[in-house]
N, C-alpha and C positions, 0 to 999 in steps of 0.2 A: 504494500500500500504506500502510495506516496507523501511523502512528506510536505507539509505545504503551511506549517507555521511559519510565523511572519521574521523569525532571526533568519530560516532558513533561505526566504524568497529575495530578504535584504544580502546576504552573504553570496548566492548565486547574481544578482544582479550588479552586486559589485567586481567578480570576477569576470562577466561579460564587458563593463565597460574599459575594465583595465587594458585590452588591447587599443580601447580607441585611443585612448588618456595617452598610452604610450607612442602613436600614430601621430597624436597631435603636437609632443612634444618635438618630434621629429621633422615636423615641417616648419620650424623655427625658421626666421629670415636667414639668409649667409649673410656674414658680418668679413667679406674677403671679395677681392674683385681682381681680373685679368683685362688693361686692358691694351689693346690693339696700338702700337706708334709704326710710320712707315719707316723714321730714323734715329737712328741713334746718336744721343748727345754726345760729343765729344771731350765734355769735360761735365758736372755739376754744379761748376760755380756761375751761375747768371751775371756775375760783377766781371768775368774775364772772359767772355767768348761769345760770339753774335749768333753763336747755332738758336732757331726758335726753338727747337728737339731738347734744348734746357730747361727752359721756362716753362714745357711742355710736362714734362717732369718735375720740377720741385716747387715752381710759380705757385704761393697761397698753400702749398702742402708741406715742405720743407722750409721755406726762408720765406720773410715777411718785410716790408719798408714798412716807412712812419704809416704813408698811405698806403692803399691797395684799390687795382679797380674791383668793380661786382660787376656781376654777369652782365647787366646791361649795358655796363661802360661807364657808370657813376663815379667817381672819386669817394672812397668809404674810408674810414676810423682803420688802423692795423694796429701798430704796436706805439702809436701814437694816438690817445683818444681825444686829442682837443688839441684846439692852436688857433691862434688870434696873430694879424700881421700888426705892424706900427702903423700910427697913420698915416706915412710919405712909402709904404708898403718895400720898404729897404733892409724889414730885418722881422721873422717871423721867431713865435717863441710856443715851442714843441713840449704839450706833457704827455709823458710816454705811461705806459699804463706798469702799475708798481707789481710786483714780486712775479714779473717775468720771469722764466728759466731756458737757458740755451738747455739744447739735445743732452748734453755731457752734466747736465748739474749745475751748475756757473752761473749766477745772477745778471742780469741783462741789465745793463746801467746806460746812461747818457754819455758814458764814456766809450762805449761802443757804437755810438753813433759819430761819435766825433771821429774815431778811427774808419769809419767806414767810409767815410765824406774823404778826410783825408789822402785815404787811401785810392780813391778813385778819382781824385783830381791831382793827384802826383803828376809828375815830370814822365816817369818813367809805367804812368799805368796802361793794363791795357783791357779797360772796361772799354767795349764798343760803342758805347753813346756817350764818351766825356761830354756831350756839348749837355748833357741834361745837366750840366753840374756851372757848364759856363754861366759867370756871373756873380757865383759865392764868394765870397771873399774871407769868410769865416765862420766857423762852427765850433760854439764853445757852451763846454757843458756847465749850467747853471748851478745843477745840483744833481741825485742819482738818477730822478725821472723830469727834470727839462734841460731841452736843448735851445738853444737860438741861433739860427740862420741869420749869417747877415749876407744882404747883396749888393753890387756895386750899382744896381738902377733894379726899375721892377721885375717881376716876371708874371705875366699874364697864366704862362702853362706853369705855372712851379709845383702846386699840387699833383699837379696831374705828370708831372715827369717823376716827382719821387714816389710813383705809383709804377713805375716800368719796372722791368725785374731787373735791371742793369743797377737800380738802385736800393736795392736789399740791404739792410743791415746782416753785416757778418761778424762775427765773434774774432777778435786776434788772437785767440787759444786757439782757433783751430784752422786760419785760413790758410799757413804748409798745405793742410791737407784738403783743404774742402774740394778740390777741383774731382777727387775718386772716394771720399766720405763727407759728405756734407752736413756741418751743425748747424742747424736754424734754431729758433722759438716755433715754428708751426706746428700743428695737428697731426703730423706725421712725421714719424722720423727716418731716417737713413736704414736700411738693415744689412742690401749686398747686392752688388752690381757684376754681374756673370757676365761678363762682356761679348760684345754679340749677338747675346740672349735677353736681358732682364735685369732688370732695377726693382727691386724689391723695398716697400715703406711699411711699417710698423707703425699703429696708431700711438700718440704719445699721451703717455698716461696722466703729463704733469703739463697741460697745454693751458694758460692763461684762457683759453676761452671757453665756446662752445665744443665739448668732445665732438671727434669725429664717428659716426656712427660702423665704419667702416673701421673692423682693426689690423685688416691687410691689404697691402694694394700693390699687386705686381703689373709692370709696364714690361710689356713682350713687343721684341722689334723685329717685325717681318716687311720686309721692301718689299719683297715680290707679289702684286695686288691680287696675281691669282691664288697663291699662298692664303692671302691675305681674306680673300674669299670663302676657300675652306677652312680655314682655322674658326671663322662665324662660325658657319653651318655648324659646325662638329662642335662647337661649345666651347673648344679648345679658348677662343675670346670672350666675354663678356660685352666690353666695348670698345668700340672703334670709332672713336670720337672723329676723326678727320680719314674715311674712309677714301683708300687707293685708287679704287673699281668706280667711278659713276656708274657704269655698263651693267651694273649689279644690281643695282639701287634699289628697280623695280620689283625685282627678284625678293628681295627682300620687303617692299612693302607687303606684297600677295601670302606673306609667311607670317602668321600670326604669333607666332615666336620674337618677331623683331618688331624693334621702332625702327622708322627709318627718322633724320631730325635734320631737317635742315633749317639751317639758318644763315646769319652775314658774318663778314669776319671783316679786320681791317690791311686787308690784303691785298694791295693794289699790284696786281699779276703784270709788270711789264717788259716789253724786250728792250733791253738796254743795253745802251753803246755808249764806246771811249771817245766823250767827248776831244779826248786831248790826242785822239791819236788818226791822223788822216785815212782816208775822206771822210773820217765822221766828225772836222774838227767846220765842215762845211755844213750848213745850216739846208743848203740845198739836199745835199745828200740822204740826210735823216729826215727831210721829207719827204723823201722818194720813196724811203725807205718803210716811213708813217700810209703815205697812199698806197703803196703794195701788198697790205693786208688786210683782210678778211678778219673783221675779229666772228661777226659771226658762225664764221665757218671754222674758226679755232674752237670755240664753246661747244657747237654743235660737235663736234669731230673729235676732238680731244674730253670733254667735259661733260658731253653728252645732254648740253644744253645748260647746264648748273653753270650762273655764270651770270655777272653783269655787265655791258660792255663799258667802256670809260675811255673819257679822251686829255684827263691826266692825269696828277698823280692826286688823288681824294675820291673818299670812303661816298657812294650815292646815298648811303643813308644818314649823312652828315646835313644838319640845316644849312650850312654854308656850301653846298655843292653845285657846280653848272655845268650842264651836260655838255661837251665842248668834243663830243666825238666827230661833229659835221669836221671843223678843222681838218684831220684825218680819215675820212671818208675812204674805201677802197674805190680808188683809181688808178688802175695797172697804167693808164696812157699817158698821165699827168708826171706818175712814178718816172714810166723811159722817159719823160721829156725833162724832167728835172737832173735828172744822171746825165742827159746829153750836154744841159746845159752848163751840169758842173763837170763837164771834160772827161768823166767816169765811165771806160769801160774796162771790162776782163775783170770786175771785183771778186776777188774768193775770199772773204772774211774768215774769222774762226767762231764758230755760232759753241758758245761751248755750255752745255745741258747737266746739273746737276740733278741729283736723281727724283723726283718727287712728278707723279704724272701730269701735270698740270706741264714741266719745262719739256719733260725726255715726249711726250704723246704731242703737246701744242708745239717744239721744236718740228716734229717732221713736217706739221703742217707749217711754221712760217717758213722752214727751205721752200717748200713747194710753190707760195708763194711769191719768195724772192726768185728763184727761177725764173718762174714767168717774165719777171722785167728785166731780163739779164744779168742779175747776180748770184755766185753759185755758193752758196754756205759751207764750209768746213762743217760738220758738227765732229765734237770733240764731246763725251758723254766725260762725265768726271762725278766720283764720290763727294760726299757735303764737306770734309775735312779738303780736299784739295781746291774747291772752290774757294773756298773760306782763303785759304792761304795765296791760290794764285790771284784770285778775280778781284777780293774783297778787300785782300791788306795786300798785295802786291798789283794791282790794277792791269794783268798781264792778259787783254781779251782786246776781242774789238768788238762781242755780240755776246750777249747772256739772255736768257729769261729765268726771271725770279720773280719770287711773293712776296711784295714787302712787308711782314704782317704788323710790324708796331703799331701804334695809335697815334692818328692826328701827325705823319712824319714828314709833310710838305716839307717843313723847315730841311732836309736834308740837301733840298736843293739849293739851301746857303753857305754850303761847306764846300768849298772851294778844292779840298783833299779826300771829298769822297769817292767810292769807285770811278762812276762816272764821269769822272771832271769837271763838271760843269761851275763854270766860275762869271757871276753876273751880279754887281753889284746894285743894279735895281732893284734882284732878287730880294738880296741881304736887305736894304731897306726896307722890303715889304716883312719879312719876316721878324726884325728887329723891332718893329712898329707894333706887330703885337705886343710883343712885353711893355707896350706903355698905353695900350688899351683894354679896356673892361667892361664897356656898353657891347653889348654881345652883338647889334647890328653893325657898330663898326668895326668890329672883328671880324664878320663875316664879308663885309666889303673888303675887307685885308685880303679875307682868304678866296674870296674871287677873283681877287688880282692876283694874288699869288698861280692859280689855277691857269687864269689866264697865258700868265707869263709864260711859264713852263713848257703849255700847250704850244703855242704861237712860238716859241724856240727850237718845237720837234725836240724837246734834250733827249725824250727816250720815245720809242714808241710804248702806250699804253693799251695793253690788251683790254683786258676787264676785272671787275671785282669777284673775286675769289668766292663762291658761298660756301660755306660750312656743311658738308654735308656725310654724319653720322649717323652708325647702325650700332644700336646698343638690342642686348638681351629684353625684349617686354616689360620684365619685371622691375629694373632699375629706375628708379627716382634721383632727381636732383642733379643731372649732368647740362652744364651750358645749353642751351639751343644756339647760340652764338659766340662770336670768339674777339672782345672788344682788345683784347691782350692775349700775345699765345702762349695759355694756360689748357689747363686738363685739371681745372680745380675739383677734390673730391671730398672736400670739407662737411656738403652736403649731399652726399648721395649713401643710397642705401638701396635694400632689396625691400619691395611690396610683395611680400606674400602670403 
């Protein structure tokens, strides 16, 4: 006969539920992520090397400035909560937020700002954006948490440049090393860098701020986009914030497994010549050069349509933008007639292609192109480390295509020693004239002129604006839609399950 007292119905019901109970602990979120880069940095110090594959990496996860941008491209609070300038705006004064800790244990003081500053405005530094620093004239620590900025006139961008990752506060216990172990203050710290393979971060358990929800995050570098393809599919990735394959994309939308995410970046994708080096020191030339292309047929072809065109160097989604692509219009007959005119024939440049599919896929199509109006490209394909050393710091090219993804970096065309040579001192005054403007429509009148300038100089041809276009796992929350700084911030993301 069966038993059917009420200890016993409670005792069997509770041994039924116990497999669900255990079922349910088991589908716990993952607190670890893997995700997708096409390159590898070459170093992990963001204060010494212009690779984005840095900042792509440690940006907001590892190292932190006073500022930092947020996803939309704001100027936010980092390791600095508050600051107020003087009122002739010559001298800012920084309270940094108290009982900081670097990675290693070591209290974060105002004296390691001053060393940081120092440090990248040296004689002998080789931060790639000294000019964010031109203008300081000193930085001196008040006390353990304020600094004060002094500068020799204003600066309009000043928040917003010690927001670049070039401008990272770094520890002098450990900058020997930081370039293959890096110490920040951020939400994640350093663990092991398998070269090759993978950069592994460890959530930091002692982070002045918001934990990060995530307590592992491995960065896997696979170049090759078909690779890059299956490593998705098979799970092998999580995410792949700046996805290789546009060709893919759809593939991926139709797969309820994936987000596809696209968004803008600040990437002004152009092909660019040696101002200083003949025929491109001829104004005629590089507009022969500017009417011999097709950008829509570079997007469509190379990008698979993802892609904004542009006809100079600024972001379309900037209030201060003017479309100024008619300027350079594809005109192959305009093109021969301007080469004619500048005495130009038998041109065989060297078109030289770092790796990233936007240069190596849109390179074959600008040869094709230049063909057409009789000039015949060299391309020379080259890894990011030799680019960097011959193109960038040894100016040894006469043709590149590159993304320039920083923020707001028109001003680049008033550096007189940067790759492309280009040297105009109406430039420089239009650029310098920011720093002593603050009504935001005469700044934007600024940077219409500046747009203008550039444009109406042919200094480069400009392709189009880069989009942002990523495949993460479904389930993941809190990863950019957009790239206003090139980061891969993971401060906020987590798994929804």
């Amino acid at each position: 006969m069966r038993d059917s007292s009420p200890l016993r119905r409670l005792l069997a019901a509770t041994l039924l539920a116990a497999p669900l109970l255990a079922g349910t602990a088991l589908a716990a979120p993952r607190t670890d992520i893997v995700v997708g880069m096409q390159l590898e940095p070459p170093t992990l110090d963001p204060t010494s090397g212009a690779a984005a594959a840095i900042d792509e990496v440690v940006y907001a996860n590892v190292f932190e400035g006073l500022t930092r941008f947020g996803p939309d491209g704001e100027v936010l609070p980092a390791l600095a909560e508050s600051w107020e300038p003087a009122p002739d705006n010559l001298s800012w004064v920084f309270h940094l937020r108290p009982g900081v800790k670097w990675h290693d244990g070591t209290a974060f003081t105002a004296e390691d700002v001053v060393f940081s500053f120092d440090r990248a405005m040296a004689p002998d530094s080789t931060n790639a954006q000294k000019q964010l620093f031109k203008g300081i004239n000193e930085v001196t620590a008040i006390d353990d948490v304020t600094v004060e900025i002094g500068l020799d006139e204003p600066k309009g961008l000043f928040l917003s440049n010690l927001a670049w990752g070039d401008a990272v506060i770094v520890s002098p216990a450990s900058i020997d090393t930081d370039k293959t172990q890096p110490v920040g203050t951020g939400p994640f710290k350093f663990s092991k860098w398998v070269q090759g393979d993978r950069i592994e971060l460890v959530r930091n358990p002692d982070y002045w701020g918001e934990p990060a929800k995530l307590e592992r995050a491995t960065f896997k570098f696979i170049s090759d986009p078909t690779a890059a393809y299956a490593a998705m599919m098979s799970g092998d990735i999580d995410a792949f914030p700046v996805f290789p394959a546009p060709e893919n994309l759809a593939q991926f939308q139709a797969d309820s497994r994936f987000q596809v995410i696209v968004g803008s970046t600040e990437g002004e994708t152009i092909l660019a010549m040696n101002n200083k080096r003949p025929p491109f020191d001829d104004i005629r030339v590089r507009e022969a050069i500017g009417h011999a292309i097709d950008r829509k047929a570079i997007i469509d072809g190379a990008m698979f349509g993802y892609g904004t065109p542009i006809g100079s160097h600024f972001a379309p989604h900037n209030a201060a933008y003017e479309d100024l692509t008619g300027l350079s219009g594809h005109d192959p007959e305009k093109a021969k007639a301007l080469l004619a005119e500048a005495g130009v024939t038998g041109l065989k440049p060297t078109l030289v292609l770092p790796p990233p599919t936007y240069a190596r896929r849109g390179g074959e199509i600008v040869a094709s192109q230049l063909r057409a109006v009789g000039i015949e490209p060299q391309i020379v394909n080259v890894e990011w480390a030799q680019w960097l050393e011959q193109v960038f710091k040894n100016h040894d090219f006469d043709m590149t295509i590159i993304s320039h993804t920083e923020p707001m970096d028109i001003e680049i065309y008033a550096r007189p020693d940067y790759y492309f040579g280009y040297d105009d001192p109406v430039m420089r005054a239009l650029i310098r004239g920011l720093d002593f403007t603050s009504k935001d429509e005469e700044r934007n009148e600024l940077l219409r002129a500046a747009q203008e300038r550039v444009a109406t100089h042919f200094v480069n041809t400009f392709l189009f604006q880069l989009a942002k276009t990523g495949v993460a796992d479904a389930r993941l929350r809190g990863l950019w839609p957009n790239s206003p700084t090139q980061a891969t911030d993971l401060t906020a993301v987590y798994w929804a399950e």
